[in-house]
C-alpha positions as protocol buffer text, in pm:
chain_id: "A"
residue {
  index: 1
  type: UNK
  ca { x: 11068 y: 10932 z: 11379 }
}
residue {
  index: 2
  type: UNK
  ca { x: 11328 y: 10667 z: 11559 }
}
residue {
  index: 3
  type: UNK
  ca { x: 11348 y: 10353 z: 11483 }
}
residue {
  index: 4
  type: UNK
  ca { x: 11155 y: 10139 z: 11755 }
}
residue {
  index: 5
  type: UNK
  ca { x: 11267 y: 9790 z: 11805 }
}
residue {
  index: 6
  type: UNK
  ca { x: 11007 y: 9526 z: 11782 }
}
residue {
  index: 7
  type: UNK
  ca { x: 11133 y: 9316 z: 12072 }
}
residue {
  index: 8
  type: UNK
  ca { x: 11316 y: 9554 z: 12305 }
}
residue {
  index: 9
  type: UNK
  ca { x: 10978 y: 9638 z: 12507 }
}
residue {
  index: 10
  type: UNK
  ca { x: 11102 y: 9973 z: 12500 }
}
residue {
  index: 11
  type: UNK
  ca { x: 10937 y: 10310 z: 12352 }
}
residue {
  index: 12
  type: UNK
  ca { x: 10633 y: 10280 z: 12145 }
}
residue {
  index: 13
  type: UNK
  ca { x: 10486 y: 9967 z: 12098 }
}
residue {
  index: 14
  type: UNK
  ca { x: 10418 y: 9919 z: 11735 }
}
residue {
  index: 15
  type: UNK
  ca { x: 10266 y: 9598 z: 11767 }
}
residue {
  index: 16
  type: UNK
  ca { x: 9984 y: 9729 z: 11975 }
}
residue {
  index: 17
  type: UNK
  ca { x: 9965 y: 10083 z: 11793 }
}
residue {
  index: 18
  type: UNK
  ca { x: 9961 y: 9900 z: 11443 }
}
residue {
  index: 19
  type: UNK
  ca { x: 9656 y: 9674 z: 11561 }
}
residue {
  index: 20
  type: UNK
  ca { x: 9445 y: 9964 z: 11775 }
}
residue {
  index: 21
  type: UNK
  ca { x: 9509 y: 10134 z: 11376 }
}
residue {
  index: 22
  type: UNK
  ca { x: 9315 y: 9844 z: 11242 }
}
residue {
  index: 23
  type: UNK
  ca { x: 9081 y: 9758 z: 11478 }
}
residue {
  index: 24
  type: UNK
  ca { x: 8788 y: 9897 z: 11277 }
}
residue {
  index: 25
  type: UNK
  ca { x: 8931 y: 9687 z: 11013 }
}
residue {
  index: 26
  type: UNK
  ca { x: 8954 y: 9320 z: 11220 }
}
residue {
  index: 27
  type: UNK
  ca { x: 8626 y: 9407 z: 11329 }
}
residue {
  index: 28
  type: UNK
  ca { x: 8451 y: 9372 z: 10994 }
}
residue {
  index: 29
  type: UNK
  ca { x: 8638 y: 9071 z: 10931 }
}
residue {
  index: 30
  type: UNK
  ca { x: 8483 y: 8928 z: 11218 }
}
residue {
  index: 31
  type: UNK
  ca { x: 8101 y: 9100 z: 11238 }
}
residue {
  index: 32
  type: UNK
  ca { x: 7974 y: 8809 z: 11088 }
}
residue {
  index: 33
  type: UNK
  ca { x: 8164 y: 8511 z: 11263 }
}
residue {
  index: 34
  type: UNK
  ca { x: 8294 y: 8377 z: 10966 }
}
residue {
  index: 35
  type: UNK
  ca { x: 8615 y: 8460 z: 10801 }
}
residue {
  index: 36
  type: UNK
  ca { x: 8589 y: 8447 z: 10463 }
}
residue {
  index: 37
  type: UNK
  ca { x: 8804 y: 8380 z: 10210 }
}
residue {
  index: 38
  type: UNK
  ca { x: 8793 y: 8659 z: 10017 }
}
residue {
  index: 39
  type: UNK
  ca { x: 8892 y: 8868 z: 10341 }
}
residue {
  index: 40
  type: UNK
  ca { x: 9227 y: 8719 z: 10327 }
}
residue {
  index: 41
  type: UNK
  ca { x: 9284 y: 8747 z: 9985 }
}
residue {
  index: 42
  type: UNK
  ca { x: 9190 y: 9117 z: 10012 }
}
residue {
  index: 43
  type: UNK
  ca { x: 9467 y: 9115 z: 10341 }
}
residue {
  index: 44
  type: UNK
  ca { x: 9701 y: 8954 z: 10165 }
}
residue {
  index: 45
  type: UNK
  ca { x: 9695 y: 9178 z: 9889 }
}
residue {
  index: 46
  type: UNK
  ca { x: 9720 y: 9461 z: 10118 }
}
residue {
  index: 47
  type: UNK
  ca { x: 10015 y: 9350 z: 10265 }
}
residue {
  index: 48
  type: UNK
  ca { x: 10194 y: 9271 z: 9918 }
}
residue {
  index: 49
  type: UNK
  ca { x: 10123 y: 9601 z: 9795 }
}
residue {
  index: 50
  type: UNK
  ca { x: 10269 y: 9706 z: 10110 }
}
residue {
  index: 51
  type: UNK
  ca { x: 10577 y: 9514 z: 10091 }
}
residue {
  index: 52
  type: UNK
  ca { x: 10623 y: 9630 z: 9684 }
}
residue {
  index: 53
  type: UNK
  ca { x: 10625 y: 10009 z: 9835 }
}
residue {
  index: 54
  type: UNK
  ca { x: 10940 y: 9888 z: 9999 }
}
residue {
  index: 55
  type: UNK
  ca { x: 11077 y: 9646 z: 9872 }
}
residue {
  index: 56
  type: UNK
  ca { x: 11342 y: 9848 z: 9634 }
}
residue {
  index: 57
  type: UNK
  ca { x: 11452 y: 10064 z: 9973 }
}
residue {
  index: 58
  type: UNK
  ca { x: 11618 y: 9759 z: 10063 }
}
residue {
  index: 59
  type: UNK
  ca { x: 11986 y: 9607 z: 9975 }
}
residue {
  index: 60
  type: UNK
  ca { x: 12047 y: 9295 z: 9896 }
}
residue {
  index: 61
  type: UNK
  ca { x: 12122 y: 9148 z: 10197 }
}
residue {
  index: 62
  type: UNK
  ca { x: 11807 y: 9286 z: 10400 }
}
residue {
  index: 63
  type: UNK
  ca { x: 11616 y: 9186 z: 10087 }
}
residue {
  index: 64
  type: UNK
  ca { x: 11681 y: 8820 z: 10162 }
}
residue {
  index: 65
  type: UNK
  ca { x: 11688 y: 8840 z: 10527 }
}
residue {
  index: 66
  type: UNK
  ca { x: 11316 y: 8989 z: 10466 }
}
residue {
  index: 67
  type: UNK
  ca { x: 11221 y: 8757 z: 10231 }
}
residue {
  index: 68
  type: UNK
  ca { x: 11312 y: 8422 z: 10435 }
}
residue {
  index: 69
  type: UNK
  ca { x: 11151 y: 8597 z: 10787 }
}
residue {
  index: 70
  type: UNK
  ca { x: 10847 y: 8612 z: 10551 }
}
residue {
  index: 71
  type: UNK
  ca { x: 10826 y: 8287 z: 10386 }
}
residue {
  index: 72
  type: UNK
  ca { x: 10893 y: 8155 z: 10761 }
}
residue {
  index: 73
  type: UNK
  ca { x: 10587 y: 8342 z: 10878 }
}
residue {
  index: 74
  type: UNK
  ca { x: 10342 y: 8271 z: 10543 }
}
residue {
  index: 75
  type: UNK
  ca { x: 10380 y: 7862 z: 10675 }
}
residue {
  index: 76
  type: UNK
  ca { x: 10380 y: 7946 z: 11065 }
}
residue {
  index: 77
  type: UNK
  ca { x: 9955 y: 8086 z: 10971 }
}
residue {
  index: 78
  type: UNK
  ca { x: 9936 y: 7808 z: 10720 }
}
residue {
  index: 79
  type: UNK
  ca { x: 10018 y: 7535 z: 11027 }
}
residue {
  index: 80
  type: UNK
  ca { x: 9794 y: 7738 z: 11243 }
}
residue {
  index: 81
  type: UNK
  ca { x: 9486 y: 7707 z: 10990 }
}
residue {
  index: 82
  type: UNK
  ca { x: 9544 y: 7374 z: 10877 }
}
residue {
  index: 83
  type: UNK
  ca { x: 9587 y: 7304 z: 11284 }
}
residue {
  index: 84
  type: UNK
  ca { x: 9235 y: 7410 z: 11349 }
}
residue {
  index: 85
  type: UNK
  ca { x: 9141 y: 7230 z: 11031 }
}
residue {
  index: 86
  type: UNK
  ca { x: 9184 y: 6912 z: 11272 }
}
């Protein structure tokens, strides 16, 4: 399969194909109008497992490109929830 960027706006658009995947998913999460913390736990832990299938693929270089993209991201949703906090 070719590599599709995830800014170009060209090709598939991962983005939208990776959420319609998980739309039964997000809907769960939000049936009950709460979210709950053991949802994102359970997320989380998804995505780490993910990341672990993966992680080894990369050099050492990408490793710590990935890695700082990520810790980046992990506080941009921590100000968002501690913005709707206030």
């Amino acid at each position: 399969m070719p590599r599709d960027g995830w800014f170009d706006g060209k090709g598939l658009d991962i983005v939208n194909c990776t959420r319609e995947a998980l739309r039964e998913k997000w809907d769960l999460f939000l049936e009950d109008g709460a979210v709950l913390t053991d949802e994102m736990v359970k997320l989380r832990q998804e995505i780490y497992t993910e990341l672990k299938k993966i992680e080894n693929l990369l050099d050492d270089g990408m490793h710590l490109a990935l890695s700082r993209i990520l810790v980046k991201y992990e506080m941009l949703v921590e100000l968002h929830m501690l913005k709707g906090r206030r």
